[in-house]
C-alpha positions as CSV (number, residue, x, y, z in Angstrom):
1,X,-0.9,-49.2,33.4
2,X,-2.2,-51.7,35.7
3,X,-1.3,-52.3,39.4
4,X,-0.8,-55.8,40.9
5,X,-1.0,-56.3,44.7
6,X,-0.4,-59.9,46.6
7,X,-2.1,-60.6,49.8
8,X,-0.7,-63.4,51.9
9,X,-4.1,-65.1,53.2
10,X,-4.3,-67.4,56.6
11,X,-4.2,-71.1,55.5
12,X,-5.5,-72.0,58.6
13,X,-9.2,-70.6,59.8
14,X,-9.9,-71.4,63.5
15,X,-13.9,-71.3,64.1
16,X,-13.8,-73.0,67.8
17,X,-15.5,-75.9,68.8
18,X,-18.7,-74.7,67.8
19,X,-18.0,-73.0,64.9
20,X,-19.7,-73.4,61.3
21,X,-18.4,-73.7,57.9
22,X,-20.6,-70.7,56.8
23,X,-18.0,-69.0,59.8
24,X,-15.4,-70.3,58.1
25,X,-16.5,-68.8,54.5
26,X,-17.3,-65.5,56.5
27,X,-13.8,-65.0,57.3
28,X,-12.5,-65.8,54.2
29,X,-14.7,-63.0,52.3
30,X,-13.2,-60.7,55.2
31,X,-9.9,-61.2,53.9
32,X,-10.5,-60.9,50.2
33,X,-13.2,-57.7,51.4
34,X,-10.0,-56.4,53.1
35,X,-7.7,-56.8,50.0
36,X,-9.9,-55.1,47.4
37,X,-10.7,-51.8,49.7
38,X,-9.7,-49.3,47.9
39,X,-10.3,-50.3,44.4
40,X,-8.4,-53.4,44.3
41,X,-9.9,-56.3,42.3
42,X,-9.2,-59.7,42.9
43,X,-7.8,-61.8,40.3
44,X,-6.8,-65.0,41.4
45,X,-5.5,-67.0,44.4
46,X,-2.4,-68.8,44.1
47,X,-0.4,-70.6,46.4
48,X,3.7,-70.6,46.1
49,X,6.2,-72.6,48.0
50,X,8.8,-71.0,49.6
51,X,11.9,-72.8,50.7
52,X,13.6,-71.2,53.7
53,X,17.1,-72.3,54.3
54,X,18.5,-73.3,57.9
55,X,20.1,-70.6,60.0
56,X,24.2,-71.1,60.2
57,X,26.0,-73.0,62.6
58,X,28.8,-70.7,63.0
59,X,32.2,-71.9,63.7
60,X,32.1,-74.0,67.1
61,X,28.4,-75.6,65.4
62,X,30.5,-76.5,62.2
63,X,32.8,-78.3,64.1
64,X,30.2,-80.1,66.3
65,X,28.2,-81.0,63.5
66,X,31.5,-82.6,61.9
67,X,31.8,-85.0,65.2
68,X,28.2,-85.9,65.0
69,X,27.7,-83.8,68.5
70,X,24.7,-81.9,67.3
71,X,22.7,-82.2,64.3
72,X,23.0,-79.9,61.3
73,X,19.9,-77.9,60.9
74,X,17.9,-78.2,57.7
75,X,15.9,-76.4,55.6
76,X,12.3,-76.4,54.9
77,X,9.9,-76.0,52.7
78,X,6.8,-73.6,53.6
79,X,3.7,-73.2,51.6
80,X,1.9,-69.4,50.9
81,X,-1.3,-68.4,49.6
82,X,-1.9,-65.7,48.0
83,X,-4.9,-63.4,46.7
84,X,-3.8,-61.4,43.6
85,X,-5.7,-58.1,43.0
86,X,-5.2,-55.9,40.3
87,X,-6.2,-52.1,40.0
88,X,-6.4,-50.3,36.4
């Protein structure tokens, strides 16, 4: 029976002011390298969206919120990528 594992992977890859693309690429393998130690092979990549509701007010921030004193927080939506790796 197979295995699946998901790997969250950094949507954002900071190469400095100097930095390359082939940097960029470099660190990217290092993630997917990292993932499939161990006999893992990778799949696919996927990205999901995730949406994260607002923490509570509470009582005294309901009340607020009713009389326009303070904002009501919102949610919001975050994005994930993934690498999918699979081991048989």
């Amino acid at each position: 029976m197979a295995q699946y594992k998901v790997v969250p992977v950094s949507k954002t890859i900071s190469i400095g002011h100097d930095g390359s693309q082939q940097e960029a690429l470099k660190q990217f393998q290092n993630e997917i390298e990292e993932g499939a130690s161990g006999g893992w092979e990778l799949v696919c990549s996927h990205k999901i969206d995730v949406w994260q509701d607002p923490e509570p007010l509470g009582c005294l921030g309901g009340i607020l919120a009713a009389f326009g004193a303070i904002q009501k927080p919102e949610g919001r939506l975050r994005s994930i990528d993934l690498l999918i790796f699979v081991k048989k």
